[in-house]
C-alpha positions as CSV (number, residue, x, y, z in Angstrom):
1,X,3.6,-18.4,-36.0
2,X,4.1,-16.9,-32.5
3,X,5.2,-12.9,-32.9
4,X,8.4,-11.9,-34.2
5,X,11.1,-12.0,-31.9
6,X,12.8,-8.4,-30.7
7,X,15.7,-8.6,-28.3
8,X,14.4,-5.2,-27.1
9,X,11.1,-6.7,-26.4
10,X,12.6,-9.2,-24.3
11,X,15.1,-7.5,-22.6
12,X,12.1,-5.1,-21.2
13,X,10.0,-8.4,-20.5
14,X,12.9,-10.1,-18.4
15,X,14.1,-7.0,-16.4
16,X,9.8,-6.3,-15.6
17,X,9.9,-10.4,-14.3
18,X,12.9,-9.3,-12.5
19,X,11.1,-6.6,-10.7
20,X,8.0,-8.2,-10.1
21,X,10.1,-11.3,-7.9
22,X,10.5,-8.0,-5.6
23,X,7.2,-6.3,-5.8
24,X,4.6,-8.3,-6.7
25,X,4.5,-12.0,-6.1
26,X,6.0,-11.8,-2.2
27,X,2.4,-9.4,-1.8
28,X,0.5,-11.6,-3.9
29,X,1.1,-14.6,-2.0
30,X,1.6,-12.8,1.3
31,X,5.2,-14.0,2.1
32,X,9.4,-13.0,2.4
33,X,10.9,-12.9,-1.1
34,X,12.9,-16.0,0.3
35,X,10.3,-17.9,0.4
36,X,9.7,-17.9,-3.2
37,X,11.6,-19.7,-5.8
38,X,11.0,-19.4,-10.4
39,X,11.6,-21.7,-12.8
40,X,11.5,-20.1,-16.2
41,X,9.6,-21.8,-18.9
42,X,11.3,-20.4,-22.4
43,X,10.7,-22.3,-25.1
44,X,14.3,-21.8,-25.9
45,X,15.0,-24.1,-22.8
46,X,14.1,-27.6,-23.9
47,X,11.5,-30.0,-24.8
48,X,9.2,-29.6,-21.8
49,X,9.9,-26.1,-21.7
50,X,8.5,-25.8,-25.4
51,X,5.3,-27.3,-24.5
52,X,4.9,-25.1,-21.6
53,X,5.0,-22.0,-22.7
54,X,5.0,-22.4,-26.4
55,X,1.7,-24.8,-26.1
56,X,0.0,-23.7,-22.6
57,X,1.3,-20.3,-22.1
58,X,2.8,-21.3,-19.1
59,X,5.5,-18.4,-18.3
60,X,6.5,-19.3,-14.9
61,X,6.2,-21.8,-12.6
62,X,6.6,-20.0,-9.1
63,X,7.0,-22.5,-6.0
64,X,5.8,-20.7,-2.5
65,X,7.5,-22.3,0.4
66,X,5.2,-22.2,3.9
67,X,5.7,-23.3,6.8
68,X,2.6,-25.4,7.5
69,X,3.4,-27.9,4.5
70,X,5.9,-30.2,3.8
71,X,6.8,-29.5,0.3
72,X,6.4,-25.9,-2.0
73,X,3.1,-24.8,-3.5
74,X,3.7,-24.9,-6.9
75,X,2.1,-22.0,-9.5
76,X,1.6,-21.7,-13.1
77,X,2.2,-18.5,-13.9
78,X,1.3,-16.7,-17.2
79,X,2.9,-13.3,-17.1
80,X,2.7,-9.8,-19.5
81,X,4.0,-6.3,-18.9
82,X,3.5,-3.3,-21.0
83,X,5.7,-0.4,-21.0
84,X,4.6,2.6,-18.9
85,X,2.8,4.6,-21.5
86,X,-0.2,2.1,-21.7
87,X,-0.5,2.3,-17.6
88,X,-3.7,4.8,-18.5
89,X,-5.3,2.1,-20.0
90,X,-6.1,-0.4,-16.7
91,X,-6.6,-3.4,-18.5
92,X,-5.5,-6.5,-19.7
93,X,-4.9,-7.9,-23.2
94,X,-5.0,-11.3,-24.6
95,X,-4.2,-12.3,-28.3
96,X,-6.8,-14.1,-29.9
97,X,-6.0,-14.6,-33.4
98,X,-3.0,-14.8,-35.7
99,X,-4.7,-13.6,-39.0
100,X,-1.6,-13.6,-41.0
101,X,-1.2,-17.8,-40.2
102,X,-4.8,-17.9,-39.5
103,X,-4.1,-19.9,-36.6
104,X,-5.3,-19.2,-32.9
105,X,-3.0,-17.2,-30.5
106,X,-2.7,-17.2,-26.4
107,X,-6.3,-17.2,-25.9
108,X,-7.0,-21.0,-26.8
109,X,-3.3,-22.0,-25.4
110,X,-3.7,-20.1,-21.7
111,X,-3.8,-23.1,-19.2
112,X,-1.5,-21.3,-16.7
113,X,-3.5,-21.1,-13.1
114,X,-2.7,-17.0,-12.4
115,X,-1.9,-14.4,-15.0
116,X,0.2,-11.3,-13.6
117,X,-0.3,-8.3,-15.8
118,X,1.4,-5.4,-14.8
119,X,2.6,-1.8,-16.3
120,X,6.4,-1.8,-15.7
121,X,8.7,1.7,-16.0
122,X,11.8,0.8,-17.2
123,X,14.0,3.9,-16.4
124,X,12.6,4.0,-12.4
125,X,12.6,0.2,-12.3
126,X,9.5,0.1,-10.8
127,X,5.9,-1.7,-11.5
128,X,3.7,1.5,-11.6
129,X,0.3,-1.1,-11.6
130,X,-0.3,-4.7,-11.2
131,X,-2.9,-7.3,-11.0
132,X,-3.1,-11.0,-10.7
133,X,-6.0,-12.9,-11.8
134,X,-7.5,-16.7,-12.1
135,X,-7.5,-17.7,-15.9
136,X,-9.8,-20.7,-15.4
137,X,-12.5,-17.8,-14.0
138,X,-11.5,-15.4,-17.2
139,X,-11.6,-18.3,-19.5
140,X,-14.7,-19.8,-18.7
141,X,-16.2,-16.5,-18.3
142,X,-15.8,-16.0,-22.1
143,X,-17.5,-18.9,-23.0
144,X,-20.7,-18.8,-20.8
145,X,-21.1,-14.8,-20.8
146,X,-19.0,-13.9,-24.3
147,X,-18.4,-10.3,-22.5
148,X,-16.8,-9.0,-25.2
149,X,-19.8,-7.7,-26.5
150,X,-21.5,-7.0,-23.8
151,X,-22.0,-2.9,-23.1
152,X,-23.6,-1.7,-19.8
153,X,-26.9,0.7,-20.4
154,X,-25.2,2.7,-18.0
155,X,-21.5,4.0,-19.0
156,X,-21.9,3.2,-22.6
157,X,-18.5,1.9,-22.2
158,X,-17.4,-1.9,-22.8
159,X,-15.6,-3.1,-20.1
160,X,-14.0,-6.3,-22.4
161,X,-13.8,-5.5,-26.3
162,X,-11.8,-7.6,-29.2
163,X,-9.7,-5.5,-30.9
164,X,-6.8,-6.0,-33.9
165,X,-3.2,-4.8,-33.7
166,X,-2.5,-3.6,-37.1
167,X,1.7,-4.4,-36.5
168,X,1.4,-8.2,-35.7
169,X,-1.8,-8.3,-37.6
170,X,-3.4,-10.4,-34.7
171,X,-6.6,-9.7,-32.9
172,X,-6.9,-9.1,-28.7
173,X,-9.3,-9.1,-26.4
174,X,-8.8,-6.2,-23.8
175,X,-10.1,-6.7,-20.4
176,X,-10.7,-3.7,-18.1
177,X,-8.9,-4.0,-14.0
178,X,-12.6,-3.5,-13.0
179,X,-14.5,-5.7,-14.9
180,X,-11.9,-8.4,-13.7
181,X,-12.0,-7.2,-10.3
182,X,-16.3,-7.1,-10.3
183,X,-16.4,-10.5,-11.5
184,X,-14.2,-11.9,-8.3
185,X,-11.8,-13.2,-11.0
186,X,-8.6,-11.1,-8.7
187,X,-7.1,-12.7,-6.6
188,X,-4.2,-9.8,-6.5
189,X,-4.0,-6.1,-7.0
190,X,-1.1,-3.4,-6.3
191,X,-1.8,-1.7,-2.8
């Protein structure tokens, strides 16, 4: 059972994807917003579209168009903003488990190439913070190096922890901007 549905929630969600087609994927793939083109995924769009996003967590598909090839580059996109108030944070959450259903969350779904996280303010319309990252790098990551509970001698301070939201009753896995950005996993960050 994905997370109950709020039309606030989603209205926040949509107007952030509209802002980032301005200020963050024509500087994270270095080109004119005209040369960019997104197909939504919602699982409320069809068949395909449920598998997408409901199955892969596949948000977005984003097709960059360049001169040099024939045809767009297509991306799969997995995409999450928070509200401004987290911006302090600096880091990245993915949902693990669903402990009210018992049943795995995005973690074990994610199969989109990039995720773009981002800390979207609302009432200024603006993204305050942004990065864009390679799953595949993140995902296998977990597996080999399980850097959730991993805590440097040094700072004392995890840089990746699990965690539970009491609310949805599911547990995340937080990621910090510079643990992502010291394991090369970036591959875009707000200027």
């Amino acid at each position: 059972m994905p997370t109950a549905y709020s039309q606030g929630n989603q209205s926040f969600s949509d107007n952030a994807h509209v802002c980032a087609q301005a200020q963050i994927y024509p500087e994270l793939f270095n080109v004119k917003p005209e040369q960019l083109k997104f197909t939504s995924t919602s699982l409320s769009l069809g068949a395909k579209e449920k598998i997408l996003d409901g199955e892969m967590a596949i948000d977005r598909i984003v097709s960059v168009k360049v001169r040099w090839f024939r045809a767009d580059i297509e991306f799969t996109i997995q995409e999450r903003f928070r509200r401004k108030k987290y911006a302090k944070h600096k880091d990245i959450t993915i949902t693990e488990w669903n402990k009210t259903t018992d049943m795995k969350s995005e973690l074990f779904k994610l199969n989109a190439g990039i995720f773009v996280y981002g800390y979207y303010d609302d009432e200024a319309d603006n993204m305050l913070d942004w990065i864009a990252f390679n799953t595949a790098a993140l995902l296998h990551s977990t597996v080999v190096k399980c850097p959730f509970i991993l805590v440097p001698p040094i700072t004392g301070k995890a840089p990746t922890k699990r965690e539970n939201n009491p609310r949805s009753n599911q547990d995340f896995l937080t990621f910090t901007f510079d643990y992502l950005e010291k394991s090369g996993f970036v591959i875009g960050r707000k200027k």
